[in-house]
C-alpha positions as CSV (number, residue, x, y, z in Angstrom):
1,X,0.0,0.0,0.0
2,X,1.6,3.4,-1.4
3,X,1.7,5.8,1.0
4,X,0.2,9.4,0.6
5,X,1.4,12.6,2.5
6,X,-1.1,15.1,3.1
7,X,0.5,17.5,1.0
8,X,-0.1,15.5,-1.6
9,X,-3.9,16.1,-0.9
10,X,-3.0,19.5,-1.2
11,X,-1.5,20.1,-4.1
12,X,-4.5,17.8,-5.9
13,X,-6.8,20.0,-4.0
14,X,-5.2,23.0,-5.7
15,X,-4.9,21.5,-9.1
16,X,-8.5,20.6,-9.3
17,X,-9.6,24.1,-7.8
18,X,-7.7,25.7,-10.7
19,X,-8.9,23.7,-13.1
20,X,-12.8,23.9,-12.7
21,X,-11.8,27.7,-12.1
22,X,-10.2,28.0,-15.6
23,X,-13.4,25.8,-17.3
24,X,-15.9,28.6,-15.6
25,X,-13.7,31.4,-16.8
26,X,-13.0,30.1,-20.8
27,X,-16.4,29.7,-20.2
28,X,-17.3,33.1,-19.3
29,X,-15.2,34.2,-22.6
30,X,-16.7,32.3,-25.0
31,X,-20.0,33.8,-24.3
32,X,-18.3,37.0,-24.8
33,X,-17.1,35.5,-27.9
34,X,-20.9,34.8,-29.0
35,X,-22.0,38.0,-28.2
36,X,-19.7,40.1,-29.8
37,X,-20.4,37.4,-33.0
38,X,-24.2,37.5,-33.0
39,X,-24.0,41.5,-32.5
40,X,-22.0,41.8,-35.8
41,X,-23.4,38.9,-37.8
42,X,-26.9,39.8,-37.1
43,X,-27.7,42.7,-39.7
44,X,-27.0,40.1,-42.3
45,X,-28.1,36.7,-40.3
46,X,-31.3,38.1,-38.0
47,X,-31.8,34.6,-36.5
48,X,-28.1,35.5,-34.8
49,X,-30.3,37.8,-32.1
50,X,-31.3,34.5,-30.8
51,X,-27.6,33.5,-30.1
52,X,-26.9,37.5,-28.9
53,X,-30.1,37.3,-26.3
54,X,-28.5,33.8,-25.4
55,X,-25.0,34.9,-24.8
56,X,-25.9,38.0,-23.3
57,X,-27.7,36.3,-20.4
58,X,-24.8,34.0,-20.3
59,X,-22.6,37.1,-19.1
60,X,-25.2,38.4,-17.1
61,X,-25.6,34.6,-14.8
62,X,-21.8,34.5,-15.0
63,X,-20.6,37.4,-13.5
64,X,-23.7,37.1,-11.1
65,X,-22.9,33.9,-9.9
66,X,-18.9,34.5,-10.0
67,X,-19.5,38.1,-7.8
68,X,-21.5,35.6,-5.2
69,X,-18.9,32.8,-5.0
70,X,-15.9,35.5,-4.8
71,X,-17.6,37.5,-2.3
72,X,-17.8,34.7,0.2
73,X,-14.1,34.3,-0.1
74,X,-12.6,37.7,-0.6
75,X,-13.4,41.2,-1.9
76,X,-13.8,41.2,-5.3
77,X,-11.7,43.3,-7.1
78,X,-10.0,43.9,-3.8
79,X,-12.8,46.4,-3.5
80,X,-14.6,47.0,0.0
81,X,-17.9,46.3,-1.3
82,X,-20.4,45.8,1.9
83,X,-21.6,42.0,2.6
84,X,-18.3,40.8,0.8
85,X,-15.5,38.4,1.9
86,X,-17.9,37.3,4.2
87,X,-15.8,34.3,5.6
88,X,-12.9,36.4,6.7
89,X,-14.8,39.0,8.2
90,X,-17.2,36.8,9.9
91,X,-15.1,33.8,11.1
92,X,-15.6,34.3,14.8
93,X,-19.6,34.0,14.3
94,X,-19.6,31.4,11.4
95,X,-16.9,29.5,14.2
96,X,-19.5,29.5,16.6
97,X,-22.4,28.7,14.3
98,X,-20.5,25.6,13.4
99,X,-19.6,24.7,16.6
100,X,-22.8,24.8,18.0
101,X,-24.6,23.3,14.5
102,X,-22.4,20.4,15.1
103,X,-23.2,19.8,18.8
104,X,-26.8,20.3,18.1
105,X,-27.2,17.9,15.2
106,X,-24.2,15.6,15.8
107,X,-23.6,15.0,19.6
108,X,-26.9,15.6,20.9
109,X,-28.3,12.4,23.3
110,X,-30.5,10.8,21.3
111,X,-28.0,11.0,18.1
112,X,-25.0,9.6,19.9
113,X,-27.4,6.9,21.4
114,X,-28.9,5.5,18.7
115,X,-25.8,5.5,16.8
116,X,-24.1,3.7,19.6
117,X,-26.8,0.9,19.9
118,X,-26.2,0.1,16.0
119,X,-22.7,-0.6,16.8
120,X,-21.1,-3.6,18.9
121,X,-18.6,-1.9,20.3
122,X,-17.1,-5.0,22.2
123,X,-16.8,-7.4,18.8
124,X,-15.3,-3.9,17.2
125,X,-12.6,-3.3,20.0
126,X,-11.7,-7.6,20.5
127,X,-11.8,-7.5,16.6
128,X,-8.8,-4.5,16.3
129,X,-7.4,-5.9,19.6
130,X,-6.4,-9.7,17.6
131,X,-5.4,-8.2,14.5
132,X,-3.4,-5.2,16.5
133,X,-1.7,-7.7,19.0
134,X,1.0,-8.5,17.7
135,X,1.8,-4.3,17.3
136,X,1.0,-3.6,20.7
137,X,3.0,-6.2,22.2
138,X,6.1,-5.1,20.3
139,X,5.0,-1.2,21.3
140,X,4.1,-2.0,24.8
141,X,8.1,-3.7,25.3
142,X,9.6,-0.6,23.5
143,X,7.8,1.4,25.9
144,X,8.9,-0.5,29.1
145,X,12.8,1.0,29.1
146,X,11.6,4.4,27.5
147,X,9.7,4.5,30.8
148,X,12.2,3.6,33.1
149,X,14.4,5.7,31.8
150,X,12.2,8.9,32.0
151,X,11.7,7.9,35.6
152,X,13.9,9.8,38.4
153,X,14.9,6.9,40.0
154,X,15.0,9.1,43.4
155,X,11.9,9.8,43.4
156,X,10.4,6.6,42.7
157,X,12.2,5.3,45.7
158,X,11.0,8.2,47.9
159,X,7.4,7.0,46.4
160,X,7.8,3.0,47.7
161,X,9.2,4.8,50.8
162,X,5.8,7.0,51.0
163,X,3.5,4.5,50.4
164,X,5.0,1.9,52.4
165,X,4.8,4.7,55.2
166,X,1.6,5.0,54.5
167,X,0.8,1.4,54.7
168,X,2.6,1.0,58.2
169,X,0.9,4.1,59.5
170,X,-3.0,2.7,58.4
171,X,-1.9,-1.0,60.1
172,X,-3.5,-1.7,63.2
173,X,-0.5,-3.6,64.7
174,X,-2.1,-4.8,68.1
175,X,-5.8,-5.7,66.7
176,X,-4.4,-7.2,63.4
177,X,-2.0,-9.4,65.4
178,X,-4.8,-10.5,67.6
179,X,-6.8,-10.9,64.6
180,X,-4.4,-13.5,63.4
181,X,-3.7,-15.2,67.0
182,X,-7.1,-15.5,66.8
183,X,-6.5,-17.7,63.2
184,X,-3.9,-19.1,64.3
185,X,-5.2,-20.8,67.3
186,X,-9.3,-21.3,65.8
187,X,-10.4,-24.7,66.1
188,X,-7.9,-25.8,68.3
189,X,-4.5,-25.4,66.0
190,X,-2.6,-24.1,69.1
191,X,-3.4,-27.3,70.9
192,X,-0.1,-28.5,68.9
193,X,1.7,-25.9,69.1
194,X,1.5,-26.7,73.0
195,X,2.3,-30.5,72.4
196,X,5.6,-29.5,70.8
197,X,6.6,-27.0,73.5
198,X,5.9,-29.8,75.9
199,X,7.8,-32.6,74.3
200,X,10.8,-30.6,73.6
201,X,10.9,-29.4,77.5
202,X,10.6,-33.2,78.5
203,X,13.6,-33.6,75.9
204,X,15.6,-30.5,77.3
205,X,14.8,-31.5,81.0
206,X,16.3,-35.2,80.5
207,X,19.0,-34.4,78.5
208,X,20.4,-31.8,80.9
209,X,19.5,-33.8,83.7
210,X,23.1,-33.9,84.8
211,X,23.3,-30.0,84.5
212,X,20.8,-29.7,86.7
213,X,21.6,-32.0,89.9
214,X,25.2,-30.3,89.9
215,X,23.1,-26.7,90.4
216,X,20.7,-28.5,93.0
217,X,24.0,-30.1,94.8
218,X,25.6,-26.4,95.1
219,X,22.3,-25.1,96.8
220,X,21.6,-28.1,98.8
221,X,22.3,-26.2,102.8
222,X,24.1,-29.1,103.9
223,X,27.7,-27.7,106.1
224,X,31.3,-29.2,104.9
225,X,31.8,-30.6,108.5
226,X,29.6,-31.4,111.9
227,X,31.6,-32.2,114.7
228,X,34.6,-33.1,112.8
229,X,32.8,-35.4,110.5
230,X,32.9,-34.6,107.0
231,X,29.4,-34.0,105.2
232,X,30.9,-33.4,101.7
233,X,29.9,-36.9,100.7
234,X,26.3,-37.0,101.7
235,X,25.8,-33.8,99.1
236,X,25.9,-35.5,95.9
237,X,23.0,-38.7,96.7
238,X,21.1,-36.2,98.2
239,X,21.2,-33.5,95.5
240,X,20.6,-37.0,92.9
241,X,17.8,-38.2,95.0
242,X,16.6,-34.5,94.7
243,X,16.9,-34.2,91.0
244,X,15.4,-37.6,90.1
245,X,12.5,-36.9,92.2
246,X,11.9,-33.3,90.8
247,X,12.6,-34.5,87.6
248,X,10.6,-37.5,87.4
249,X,7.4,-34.9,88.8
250,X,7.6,-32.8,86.2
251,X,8.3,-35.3,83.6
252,X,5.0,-36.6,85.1
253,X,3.3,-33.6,84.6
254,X,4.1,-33.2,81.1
255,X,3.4,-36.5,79.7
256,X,-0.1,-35.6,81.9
257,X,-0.3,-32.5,80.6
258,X,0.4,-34.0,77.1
259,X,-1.9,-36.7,77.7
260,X,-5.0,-34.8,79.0
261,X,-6.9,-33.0,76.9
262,X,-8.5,-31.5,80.3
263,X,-5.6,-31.1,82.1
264,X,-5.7,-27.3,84.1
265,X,-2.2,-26.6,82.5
266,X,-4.3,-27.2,79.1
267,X,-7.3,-24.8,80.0
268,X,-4.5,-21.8,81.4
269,X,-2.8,-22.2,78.6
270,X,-5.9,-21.8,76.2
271,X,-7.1,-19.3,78.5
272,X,-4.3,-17.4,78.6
273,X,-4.1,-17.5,74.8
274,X,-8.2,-16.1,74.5
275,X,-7.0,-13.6,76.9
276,X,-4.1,-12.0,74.7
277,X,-6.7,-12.4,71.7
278,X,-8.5,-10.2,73.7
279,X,-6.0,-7.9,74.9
280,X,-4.5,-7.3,71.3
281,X,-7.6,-6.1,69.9
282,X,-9.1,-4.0,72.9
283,X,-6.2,-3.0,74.8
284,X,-5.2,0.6,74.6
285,X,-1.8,-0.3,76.3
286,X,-1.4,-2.8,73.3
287,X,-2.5,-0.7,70.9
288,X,-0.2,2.1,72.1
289,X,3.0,-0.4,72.1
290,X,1.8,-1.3,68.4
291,X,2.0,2.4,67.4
292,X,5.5,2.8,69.5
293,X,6.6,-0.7,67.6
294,X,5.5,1.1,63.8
295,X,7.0,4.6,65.0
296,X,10.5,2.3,65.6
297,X,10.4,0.7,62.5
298,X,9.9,3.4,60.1
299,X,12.4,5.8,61.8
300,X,15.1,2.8,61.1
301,X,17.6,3.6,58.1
302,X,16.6,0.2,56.5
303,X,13.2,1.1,55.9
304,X,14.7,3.8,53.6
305,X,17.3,1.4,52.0
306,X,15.0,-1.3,51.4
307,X,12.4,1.0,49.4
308,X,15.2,2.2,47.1
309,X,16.4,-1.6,46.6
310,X,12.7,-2.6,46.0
311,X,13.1,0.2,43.2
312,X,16.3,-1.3,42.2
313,X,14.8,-4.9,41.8
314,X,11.8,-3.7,39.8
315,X,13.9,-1.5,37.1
316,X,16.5,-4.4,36.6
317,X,13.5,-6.7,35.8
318,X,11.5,-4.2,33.5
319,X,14.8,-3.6,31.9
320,X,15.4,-7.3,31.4
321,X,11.5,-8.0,30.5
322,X,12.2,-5.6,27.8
323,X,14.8,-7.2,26.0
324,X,13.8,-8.7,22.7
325,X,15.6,-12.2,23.8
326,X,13.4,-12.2,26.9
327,X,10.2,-13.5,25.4
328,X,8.2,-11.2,26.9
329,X,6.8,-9.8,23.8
330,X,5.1,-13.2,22.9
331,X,4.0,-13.4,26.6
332,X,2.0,-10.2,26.3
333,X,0.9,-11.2,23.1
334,X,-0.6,-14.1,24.3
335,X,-2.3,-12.1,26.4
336,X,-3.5,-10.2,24.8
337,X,-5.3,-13.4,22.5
338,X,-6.5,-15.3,25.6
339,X,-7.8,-12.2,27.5
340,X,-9.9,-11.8,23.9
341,X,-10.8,-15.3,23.9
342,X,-11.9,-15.7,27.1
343,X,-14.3,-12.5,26.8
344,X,-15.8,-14.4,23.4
345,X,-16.6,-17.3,25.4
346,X,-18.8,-15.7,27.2
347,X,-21.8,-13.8,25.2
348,X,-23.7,-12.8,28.4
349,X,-20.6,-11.0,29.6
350,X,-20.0,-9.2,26.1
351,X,-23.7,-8.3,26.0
352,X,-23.3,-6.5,29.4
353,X,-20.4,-5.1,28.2
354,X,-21.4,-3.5,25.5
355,X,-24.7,-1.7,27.1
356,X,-22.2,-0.7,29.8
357,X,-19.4,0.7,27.4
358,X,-22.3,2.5,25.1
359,X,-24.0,3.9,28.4
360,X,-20.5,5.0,29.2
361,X,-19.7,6.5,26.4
362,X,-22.6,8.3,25.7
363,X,-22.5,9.8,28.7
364,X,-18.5,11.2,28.2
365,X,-19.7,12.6,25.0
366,X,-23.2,13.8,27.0
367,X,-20.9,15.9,29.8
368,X,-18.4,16.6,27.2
369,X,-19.9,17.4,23.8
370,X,-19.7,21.6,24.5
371,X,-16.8,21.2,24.4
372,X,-16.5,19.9,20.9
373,X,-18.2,23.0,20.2
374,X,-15.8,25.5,22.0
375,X,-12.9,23.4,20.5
376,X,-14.1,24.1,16.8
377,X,-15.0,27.6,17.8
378,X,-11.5,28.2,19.4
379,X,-9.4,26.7,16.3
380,X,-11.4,28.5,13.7
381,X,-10.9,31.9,15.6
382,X,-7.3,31.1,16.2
383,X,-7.3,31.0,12.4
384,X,-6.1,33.9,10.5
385,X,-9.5,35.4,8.2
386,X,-7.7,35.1,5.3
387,X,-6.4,31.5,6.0
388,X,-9.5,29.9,6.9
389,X,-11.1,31.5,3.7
390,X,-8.1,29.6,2.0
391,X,-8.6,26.7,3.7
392,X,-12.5,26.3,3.1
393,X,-11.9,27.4,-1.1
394,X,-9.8,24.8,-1.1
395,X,-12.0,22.2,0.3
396,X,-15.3,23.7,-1.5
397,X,-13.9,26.2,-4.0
398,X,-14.2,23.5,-7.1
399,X,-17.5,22.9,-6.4
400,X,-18.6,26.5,-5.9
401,X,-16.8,27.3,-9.4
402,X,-19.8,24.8,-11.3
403,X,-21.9,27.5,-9.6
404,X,-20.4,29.6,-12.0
405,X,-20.4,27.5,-14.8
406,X,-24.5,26.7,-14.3
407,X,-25.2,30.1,-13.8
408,X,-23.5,30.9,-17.2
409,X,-25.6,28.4,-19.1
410,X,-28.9,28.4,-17.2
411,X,-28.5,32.2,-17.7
412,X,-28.4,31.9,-21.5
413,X,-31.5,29.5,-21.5
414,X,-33.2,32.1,-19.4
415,X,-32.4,35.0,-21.8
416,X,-33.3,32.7,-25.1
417,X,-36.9,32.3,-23.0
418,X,-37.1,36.2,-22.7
419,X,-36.4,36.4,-26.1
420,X,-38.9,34.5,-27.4
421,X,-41.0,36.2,-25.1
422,X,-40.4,39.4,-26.7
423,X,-41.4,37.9,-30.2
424,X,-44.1,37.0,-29.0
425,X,-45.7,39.6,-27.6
């Protein structure tokens, strides 16, 4: 497909203004031609007053009709004339005539509506969407590094750091950690949580048994000596005999405790826990600790360093994304082709689409359509007179100049009738 500039439009424009100018104009002279003929032929050929009264209103229709089409372009003659070159001299109301013509007529409600309900827009849009995909895949990569390079990379990291302020400021520490306790521990899950702590302290308890009859033997208050007999060997059964028995009590009352689903250490423990449920979403003392804990964290330096590495992470990957050996342009490509087929498997969805994107769009061009108006009104006075009268004789000037060329011969077939006229009576 041969590609045409718009000066090219132009220039035919101009070359087919000129020429139905020049076929009104040779037209113009041969009736001139006729009449000066039939004026001197006529003493010696009478019938050549039929051919005079002809080219004579030819003249007459011509310069008529070429004085009307001039004078809405220019002055003609470069003369003043009143009611002449009325486009130049008028533009600002003939701007706002059209502007509002066109709101009126064009983008009124119930025009924009019922044009709107003869179109599907959702087939159109998925229609130019699959035949388009390909090109906005490859446009939407080019644009990813354009756009990370046009980004201050400062202030996008000052932006994470903002919002993640914001986010930490809006949390509810204390309730939103009950809130999950309160997960965490629904149906019973902490019940487990409390078998594992108690297993692991039998574990601990047996396998530092030895650790802890040496600390019972230092505090048992038994003296070195009585009487000159040495104690120092009683010590170590009795600090054994101690540990065995405490041990073996509170191994006892863990396996019980592990056992027994009812056991009291159960119930305080899962009391205790509803408590702190409780606390963390009601407490003002919690709730004031939460607000200390986010007022600690967001005054720490890593806060800062971790929003400009979040930054960091997400231009290297946009940056990588966008490379033509990443595959990414296929990936939004394909997209692109599933998003539109899943939308076309689904005719109820694209019928409530569509009412929803003609509502929607008659309603834009509803709030908005005075200001299609203004906008014509507002480029039309921005022109210069004398270039929007160019402008429109170039866009309607070879159609005005047949004006011309009927006038020239309806004219003549007008003067023939007053002729005969004449004759007759």
């Amino acid at each position: 497909m041969n590609d045409v500039s718009p000066s090219s439009f132009v220039v035919a424009k101009q070359r087919r203004l000129s020429r139905t100018k020049a076929v009104a104009s040779a037209l113009f002279l041969l009736m001139v031609a006729l009449f000066f003929v039939a004026r001197l032929g006529q003493p010696a050929v009478p019938a050549l007053s039929w051919l005079q009264a002809f080219a004579e209103a030819a003249m007459v229709g011509a310069l008529a009709d070429w004085f009307a089409v001039v004078a809405l372009f220019r002055h003609p003659f470069g003369l003043p004339i009143p009611h002449t070159a009325i486009l130049p001299t008028r533009k600002n109301e003939i701007a706002k005539t059209l502007g509002t013509f066109v709101v009126e007529n064009f983008l009124s409600e119930e025009v924009v509506r019922k044009r709107l309900g003869q179109m599907n827009l959702v087939v159109l849009g998925l229609g130019w969407v699959k035949s388009a995909a390909p090109i906005l895949a490859e446009n939407l990569c080019r644009m990813v590094p354009r756009l990370v390079q046009s980004l201050n990379h400062e202030e996008m990291s000052g932006l994470i750091q903002a919002q993640l302020e914001r986010q930490i400021y809006a949390l509810p520490i204390a309730p939103l950690g009950g809130r999950i306790l309160e997960i965490l521990t629904a149906g019973g899950k902490h019940e487990v949580l409390l078998d594992e702590v108690l297993q692991q302290a039998g574990r601990l308890i047996a396998e530092h048994q030895q650790a802890i009859q040496q600390s019972i033997e230092k505090e048992v208050p038994l003296p070195e000596d009585v009487l000159g007999i040495s104690l120092k060997g009683f010590k170590e059964p009795i600090a054994e005999w101690i540990a065995d028995k405490l041990i073996g009590k509170v191994q006892e009352l863990l396996r019980s405790a592990g056992t027994d689903r009812e056991h009291p250490v159960r119930r305080r423990f899962a009391a205790r826990v509803a408590q702190l449920v409780a606390e963390l979403k009601t407490s003002p003392e919690y709730a004031a600790k939460g607000e200390e804990l986010k007022r600690e964290l967001l005054s720490n330096a890593g806060v800062r360093s971790y929003a400009a590495n979040i930054w960091a992470e997400i231009r290297l990957w946009l940056e990588k994304a966008a490379r033509p050996d990443s595959g990414l342009q296929e990936k939004v490509e394909k997209m692109l082709f599933e998003g539109v087929a899943t939308i076309e498997e689904d005719p109820a969805f694209m019928d409530r689409l569509n009412v929803w994107l003609r509502s929607a769009l008659a309603g834009i061009v509803e709030k908005h359509r005075h200001s299609f108006g203004h906008m014509i009104e507002e480029r039309m006075a921005a022109w210069d007179g004398r270039e929007m009268s160019e402008k429109l004789e170039l866009e309607v000037g070879a159609d005005l100049q047949f004006i011309r060329i009927n006038g020239t011969l309806i004219g003549g077939l007008v003067g023939v009738l007053i002729h005969a006229i004449s004759i007759f009576l």
